[in-house]
N, C-alpha and C positions, 0 to 999 in steps of 0.2 A: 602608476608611479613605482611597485613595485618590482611589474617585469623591466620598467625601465632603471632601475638602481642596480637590481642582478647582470641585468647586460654591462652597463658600467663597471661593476665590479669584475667582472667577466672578462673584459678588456684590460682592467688595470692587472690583475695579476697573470693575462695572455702575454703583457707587453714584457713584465718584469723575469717570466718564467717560462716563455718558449725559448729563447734562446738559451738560455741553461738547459734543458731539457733538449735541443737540438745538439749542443756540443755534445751531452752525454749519451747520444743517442749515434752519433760518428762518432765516437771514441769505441765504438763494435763493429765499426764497419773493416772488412778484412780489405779493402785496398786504401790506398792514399785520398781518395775521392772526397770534398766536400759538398760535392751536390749527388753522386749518385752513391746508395748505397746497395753495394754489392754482393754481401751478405756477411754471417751475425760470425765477429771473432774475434778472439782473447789476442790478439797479434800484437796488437800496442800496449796491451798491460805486460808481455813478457819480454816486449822492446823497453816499456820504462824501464823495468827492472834490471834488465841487461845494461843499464845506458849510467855509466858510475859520473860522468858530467852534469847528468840532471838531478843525482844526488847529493853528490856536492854543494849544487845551486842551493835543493832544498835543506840540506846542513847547515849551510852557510843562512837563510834566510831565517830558518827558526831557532839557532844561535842568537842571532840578531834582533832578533825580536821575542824572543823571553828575554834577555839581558836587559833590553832598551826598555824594556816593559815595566820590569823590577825595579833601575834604576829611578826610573823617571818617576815611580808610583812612591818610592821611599822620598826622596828628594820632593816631589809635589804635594804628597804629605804634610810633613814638614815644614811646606812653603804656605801651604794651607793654614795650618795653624797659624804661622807668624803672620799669614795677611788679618786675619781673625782679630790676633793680638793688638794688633798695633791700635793705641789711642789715637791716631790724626784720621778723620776722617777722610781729609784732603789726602791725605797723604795714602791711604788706602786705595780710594779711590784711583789714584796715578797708576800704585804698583796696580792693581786690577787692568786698566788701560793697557801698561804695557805690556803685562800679561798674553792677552789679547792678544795683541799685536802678531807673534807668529800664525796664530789659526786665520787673520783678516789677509797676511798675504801669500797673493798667489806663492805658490808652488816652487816655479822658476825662477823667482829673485830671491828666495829663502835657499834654496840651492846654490844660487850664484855667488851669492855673497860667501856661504858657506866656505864652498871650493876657494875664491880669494885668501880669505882666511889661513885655511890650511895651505896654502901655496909658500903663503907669507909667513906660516910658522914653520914650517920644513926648511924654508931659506935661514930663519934666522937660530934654528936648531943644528944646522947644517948636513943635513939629513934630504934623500927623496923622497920625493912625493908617495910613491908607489910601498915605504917602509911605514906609511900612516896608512895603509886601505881599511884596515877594520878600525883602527881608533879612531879615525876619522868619521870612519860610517856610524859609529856607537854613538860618538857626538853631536853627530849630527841629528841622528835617530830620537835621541833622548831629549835632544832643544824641539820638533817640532811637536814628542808628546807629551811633553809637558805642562804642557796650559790645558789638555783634555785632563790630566789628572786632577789638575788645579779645580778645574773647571767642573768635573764630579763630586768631588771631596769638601770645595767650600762651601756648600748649600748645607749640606748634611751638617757639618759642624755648629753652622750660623741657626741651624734647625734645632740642637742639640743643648744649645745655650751653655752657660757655667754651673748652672744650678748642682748638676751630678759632679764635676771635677771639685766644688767648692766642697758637697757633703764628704766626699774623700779626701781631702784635706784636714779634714776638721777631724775625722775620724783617727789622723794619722799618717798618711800619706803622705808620701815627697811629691813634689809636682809631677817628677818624673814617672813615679808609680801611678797617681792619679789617672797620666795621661794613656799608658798602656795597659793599667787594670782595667779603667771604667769609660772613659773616651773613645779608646781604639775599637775597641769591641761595639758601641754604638755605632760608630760612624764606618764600622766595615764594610757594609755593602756600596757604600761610593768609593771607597777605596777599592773595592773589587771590582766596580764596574768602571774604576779609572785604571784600572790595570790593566782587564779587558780590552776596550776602548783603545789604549797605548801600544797594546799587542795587535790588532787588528790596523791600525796606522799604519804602523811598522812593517807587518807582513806583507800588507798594500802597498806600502811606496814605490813607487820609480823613478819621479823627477827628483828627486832630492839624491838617490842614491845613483840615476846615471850623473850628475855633475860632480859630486863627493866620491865616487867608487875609485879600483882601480883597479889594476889588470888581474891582482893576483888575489880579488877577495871580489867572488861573484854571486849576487845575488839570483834567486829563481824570476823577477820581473824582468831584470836583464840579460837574462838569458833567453827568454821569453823575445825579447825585442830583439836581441842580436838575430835568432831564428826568422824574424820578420824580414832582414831583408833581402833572403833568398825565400822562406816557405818554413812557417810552422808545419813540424809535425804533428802526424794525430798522436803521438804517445805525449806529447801536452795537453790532448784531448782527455787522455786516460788520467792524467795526475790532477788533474781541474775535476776530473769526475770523483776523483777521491778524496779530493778536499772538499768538496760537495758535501760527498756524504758522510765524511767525519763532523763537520758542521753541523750536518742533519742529524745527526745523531744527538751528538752534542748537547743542542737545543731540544730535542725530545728528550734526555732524562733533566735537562733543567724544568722545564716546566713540568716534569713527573714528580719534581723532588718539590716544587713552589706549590702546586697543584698539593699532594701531601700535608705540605705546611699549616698551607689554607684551611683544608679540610679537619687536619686538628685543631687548630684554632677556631673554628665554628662547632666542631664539636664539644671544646671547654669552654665556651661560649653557650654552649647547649645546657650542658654541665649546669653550671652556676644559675 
């Protein structure tokens, strides 16, 4: 049973992690090739960097996704609380539902509708299409990560109870101080991992931002796709390697710094 769960495991992170590890292994390769590699060379990292369109892209993308990230994490917040708040359970329940409702649909009718929309508000604003490209995208961006922040942040809260806002009240406090003295700071780590969460969405998208985009605000997925249909270059090999491994990183000093946490904590744990 054991050699047989190793092989299993073996398989599951072959499947998830040779093809990352092949792109980043043709992103050295010195000619165009994705089957033959011809030998080991920096050629496409000094073509990214030469290449100010795929900067742009990536400008443009993480722009758009720390904005959309922030907005949506302060607004779902917010939205968190007041779902918390509300006495009707029924009526909790609904907003919860419709909440929802963006993450259960597909992709390309949340896009579509989108794009309608703003068609329909540029006509009655009297305005192009093309004078919305980033409002448009922000908008849009921010309605589908919205319900992940929701969706973080109300567990935590409903985990959290009144008990601590009520002793802060009682102590003195305005609701409003209550809430960002001694709530916020509780319930931050859903808030941070509905941030996260909302930033990674966003970074990720493509169907929502090729139907909402427009010519003059270009995201790095779409540019990505426009290259499909003549022929990605490897220096998209190079920049995928690099997101890699700012990721990789990333997640090593996160869990150096939780791993830390942990180990004080067992150590005052020891303590006592």
């Amino acid at each position: 049973m054991k050699i047989a769960s190793k092989i299993y495991l073996f398989l599951i992170f072959g499947i998830l992690y040779i093809p990352i590890l092949t792109l980043i292994f043709f992103s050295f390769n010195s000619s165009n090739s994705t089957a033959v590699f011809t030998g080991f060379s920096f050629r496409w990292y000094v073509e990214l960097f030469n290449s100010p369109e795929t900067f742009v892209a990536l400008r443009n993308t993480l722009i758009l996704a720390v904005l959309s990230a922030l907005i949506s994490t302060v607004i779902g917040t917010a939205a968190a609380e007041g779902i918390y708040r509300m006495r009707s359970k029924l009526l909790q329940t609904a907003i919860n539902s419709v909440t929802n409702i963006p993450m259960m649909n597909p992709d390309i009718v949340t896009g579509m509708s989108m794009m309608l929309f703003f068609v329909a508000l540029a006509g009655i604003l009297g305005i192009t299409y093309e004078d919305m490209g980033f409002t448009a995208m922000l908008i849009s961006h921010v309605t589908f990560c919205l319900p992940y922040v929701i969706l973080s942040v109300l567990p935590r809260i409903n985990e959290l109870g009144d008990s601590l806002s009520e002793a802060a009240l009682d102590l003195g406090c305005t609701p409003l101080q209550a809430f960002f003295k001694v709530k916020l700071p509780n319930i931050m780590p859903g808030v941070l991992s509905g941030m996260v969460m909302a930033f990674t969405m966003s970074l990720d998208d493509f169907v929502i931002s090729y139907f909402v985009g427009s010519s003059n605000f270009q995201t790095l997925p779409l540019l990505i796709y426009s290259m499909t249909k003549k022929k990605v270059t490897p220096d998209m090999y190079a920049l995928s390697t690099l997101i890699v491994i700012v990721i990789f990183v990333m997640l090593l000093i996160s869990n150096f710094k939780s791993g830390k946490k942990v180990e004080k904590k067992r150590k005052a744990g020891g303590v006592k």
